[in-house]
C-alpha positions in Angstrom: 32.2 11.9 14.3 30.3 12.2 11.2 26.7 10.9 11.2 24.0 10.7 7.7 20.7 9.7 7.7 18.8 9.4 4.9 15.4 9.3 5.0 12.1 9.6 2.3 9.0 10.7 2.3 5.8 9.1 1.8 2.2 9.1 1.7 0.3 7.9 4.2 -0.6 4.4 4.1 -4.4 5.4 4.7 -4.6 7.1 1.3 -7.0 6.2 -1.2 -4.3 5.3 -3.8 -5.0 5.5 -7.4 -2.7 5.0 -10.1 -1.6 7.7 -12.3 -2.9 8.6 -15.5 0.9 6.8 -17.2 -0.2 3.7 -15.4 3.4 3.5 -14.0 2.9 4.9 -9.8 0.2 6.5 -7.7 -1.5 9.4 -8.5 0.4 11.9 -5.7 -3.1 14.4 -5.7 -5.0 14.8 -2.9 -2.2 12.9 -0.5 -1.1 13.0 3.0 2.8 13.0 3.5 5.0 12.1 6.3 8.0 10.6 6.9 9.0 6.8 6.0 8.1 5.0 9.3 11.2 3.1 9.0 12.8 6.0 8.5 12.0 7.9 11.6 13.5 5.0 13.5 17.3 5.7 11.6 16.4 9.1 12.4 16.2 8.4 16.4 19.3 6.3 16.3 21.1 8.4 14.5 20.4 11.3 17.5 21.1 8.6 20.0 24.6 8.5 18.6 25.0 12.0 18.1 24.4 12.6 22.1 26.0 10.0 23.5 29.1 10.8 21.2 29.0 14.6 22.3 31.2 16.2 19.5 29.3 14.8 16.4 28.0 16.4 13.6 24.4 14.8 11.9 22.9 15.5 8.5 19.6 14.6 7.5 19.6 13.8 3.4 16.7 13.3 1.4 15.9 13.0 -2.3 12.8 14.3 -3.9 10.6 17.6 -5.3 10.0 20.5 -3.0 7.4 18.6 -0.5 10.2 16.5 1.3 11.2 19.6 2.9 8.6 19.3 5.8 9.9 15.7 6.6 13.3 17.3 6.5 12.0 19.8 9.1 10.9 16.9 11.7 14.4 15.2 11.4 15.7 18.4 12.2 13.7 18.9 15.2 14.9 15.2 16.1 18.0 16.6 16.7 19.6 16.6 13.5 21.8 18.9 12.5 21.7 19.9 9.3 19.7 18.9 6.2 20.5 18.1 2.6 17.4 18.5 0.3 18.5 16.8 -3.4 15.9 18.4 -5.2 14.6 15.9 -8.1 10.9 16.3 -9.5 11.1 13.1 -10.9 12.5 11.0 -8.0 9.7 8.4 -7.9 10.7 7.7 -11.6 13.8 6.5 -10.4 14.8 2.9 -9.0 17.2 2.1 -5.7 19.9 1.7 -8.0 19.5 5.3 -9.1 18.6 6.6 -5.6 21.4 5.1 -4.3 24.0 6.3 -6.8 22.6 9.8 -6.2 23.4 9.4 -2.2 26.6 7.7 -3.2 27.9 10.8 -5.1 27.0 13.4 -3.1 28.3 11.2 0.0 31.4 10.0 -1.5 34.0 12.5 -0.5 31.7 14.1 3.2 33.8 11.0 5.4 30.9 10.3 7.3 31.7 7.2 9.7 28.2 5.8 10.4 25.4 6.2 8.1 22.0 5.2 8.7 18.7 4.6 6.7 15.5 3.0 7.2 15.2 -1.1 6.3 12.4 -0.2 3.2 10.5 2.3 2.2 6.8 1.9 2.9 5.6 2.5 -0.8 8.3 0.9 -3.2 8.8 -1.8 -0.2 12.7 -2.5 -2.0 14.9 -2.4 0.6 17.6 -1.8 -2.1 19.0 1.7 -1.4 21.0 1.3 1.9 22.7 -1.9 0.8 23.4 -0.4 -2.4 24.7 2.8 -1.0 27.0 1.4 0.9 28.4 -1.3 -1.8 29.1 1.9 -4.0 30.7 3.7 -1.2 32.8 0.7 -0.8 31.7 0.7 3.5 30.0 -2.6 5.0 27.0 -2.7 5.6 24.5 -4.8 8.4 20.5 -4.6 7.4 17.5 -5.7 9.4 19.0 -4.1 12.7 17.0 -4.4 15.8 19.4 -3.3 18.4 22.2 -0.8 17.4 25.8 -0.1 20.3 28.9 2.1 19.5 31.9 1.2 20.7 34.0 4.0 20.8 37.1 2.9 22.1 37.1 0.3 19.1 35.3 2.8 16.5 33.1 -0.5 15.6 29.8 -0.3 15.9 27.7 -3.8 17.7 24.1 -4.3 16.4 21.6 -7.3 16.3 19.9 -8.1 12.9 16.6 -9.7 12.4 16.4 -13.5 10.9 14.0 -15.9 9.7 12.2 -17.4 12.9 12.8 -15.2 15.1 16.4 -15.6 15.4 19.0 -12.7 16.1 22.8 -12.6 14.5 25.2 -10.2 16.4 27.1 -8.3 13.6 29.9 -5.9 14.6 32.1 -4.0 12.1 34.1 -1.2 11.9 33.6 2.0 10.9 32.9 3.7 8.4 29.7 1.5 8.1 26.3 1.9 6.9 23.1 0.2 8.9 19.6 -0.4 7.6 17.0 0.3 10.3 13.9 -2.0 11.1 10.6 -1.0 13.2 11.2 -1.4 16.9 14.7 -0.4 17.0 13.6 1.9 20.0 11.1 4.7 20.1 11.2 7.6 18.3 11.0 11.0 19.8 7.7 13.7 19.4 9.2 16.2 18.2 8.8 19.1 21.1 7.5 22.9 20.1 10.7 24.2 21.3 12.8 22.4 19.3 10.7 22.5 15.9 11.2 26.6 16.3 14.9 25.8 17.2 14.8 23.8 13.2 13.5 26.5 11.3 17.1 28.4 12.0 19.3 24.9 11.3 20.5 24.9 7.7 18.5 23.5 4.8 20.7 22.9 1.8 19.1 22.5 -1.9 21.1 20.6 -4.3 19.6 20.2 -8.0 20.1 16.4 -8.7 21.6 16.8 -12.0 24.8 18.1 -10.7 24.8 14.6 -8.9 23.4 11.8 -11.4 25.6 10.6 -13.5 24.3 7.0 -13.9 22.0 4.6 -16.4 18.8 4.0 -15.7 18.8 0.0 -15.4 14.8 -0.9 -14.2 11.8 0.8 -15.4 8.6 0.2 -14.1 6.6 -0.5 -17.1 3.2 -0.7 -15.1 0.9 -0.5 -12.3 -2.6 -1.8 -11.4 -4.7 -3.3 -8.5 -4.7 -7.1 -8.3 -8.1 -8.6 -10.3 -10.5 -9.6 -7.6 -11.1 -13.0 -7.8 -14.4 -15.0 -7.3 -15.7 -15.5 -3.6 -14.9 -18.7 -1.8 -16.9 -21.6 -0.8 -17.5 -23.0 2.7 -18.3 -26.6 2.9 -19.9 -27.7 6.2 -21.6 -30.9 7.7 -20.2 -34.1 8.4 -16.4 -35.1 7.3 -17.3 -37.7 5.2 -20.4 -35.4 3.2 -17.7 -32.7 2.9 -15.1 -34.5 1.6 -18.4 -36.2 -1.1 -18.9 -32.1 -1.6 -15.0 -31.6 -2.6 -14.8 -34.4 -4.8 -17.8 -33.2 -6.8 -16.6 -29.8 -7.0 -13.6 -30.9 -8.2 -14.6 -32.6 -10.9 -16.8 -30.5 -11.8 -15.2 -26.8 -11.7 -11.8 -28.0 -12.3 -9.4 -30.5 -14.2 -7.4 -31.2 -11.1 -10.0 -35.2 -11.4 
């Protein structure tokens, strides 16, 4: 069996975030990174599967400059494999579709038979790329999971996806077949020392990205800011009926709405 995972990195969600001087994404100084949250969830399913289907090979894929490397490493003392670092300076210039097609072509011809990735990214917040991926590797795809099963006898996979509500649908498809990966899924693994010295040794493969983009560019951001603050709000108290004399004045006062 044939496992990918693809996963991203991202600051921290306690940065101070500023927008860049092109008014187009955050400035990426003075940042803590780690892994996509939803991404280290993929990760742990994607070990899961590997142990419990004994001869499996895992790779951990990621696209981005240099700095992804050390998310890389923590998949890799998950229990991955192998890692695949497409190096791209300029990755948060792209858009899912782009990221996607990137994936797509270096995936395209590996026969992997399950693929996992994260439900969003924490930053962009698309939760384009997986679906995407696997509409151009012509594979279904089941997003939203919140309970993953691998039938081996079948070669199908069984998972649970997450509805409006709080309603479950059970979803099971064949392989090859790509899953997008919500929080709670189960609990991903600390990383133990012996294992992070045990992924300094596991192959780390560079791939520049322009020997694998070969696509248009179809969404640009054109730019970025803070939402305005708007005006404080105003608390009417006292008796119903006084309140409701309050709103009525205010109304017609402040607004055209009387």
């Amino acid at each position: 069996m044939k496992i990918l995972v693809c996963i991203k990195q991202i600051p921290d969600m306690e940065s101070d975030f500023k927008v860049n001087a092109e008014g187009v994404w955050y400035d990426e100084n003075n940042l803590a990174w780690r892994m996509n949250e939803y991404d280290e969830y993929a990760v742990e399913q994607a070990v899961q599967l590997k142990e419990q289907a004994g001869d499996a090979d895992l790779t951990v894929l990621s696209v981005g400059p240099g700095r992804v490397q050390e998310a890389m490493k923590k998949a890799l003392a998950m229990g991955c494999d192998r890692g695949v670092h497409i190096a791209d300076e300029e990755s948060a210039r792209k858009g899912s579709f782009e990221i996607a097609s990137i994936i797509a072509e270096f995936a395209g011809d590996k026969g992997f038979d399950v693929i996992f990735t994260g439900m969003q990214s924490q930053d962009r917040g698309s939760a384009q790329v997986g679906v995407l991926l696997a509409e151009m590797l012509g594979i279904p795809s089941v997003s939203t999971i919140v309970d993953f099963d691998f039938a081996f006898e079948e070669n199908a996979i069984a998972v649970k996806r997450e509805l409006e509500g709080g309603m479950k649908a059970l979803v099971k498809v064949k392989t090859p077949a790509l899953v997008t990966c919500q929080l709670g899924l189960n609990t991903p693994r600390y990383p133990t020392l012996p294992n992070i010295m045990k992924a300094k040794k596991k192959e780390l493969l560079s791939v520049e990205v322009g020997e694998l983009f070969k696509v248009n560019e179809v969404l640009a951001t054109e730019k970025m800011y803070f939402p305005e603050k708007k005006g404080g709000g105003l608390v009417l108290e006292g008796e119903v009926s006084d309140m409701a004399d309050q709103l009525v004045k205010l109304l017609r006062e402040k607004t055209s709405v009387l």
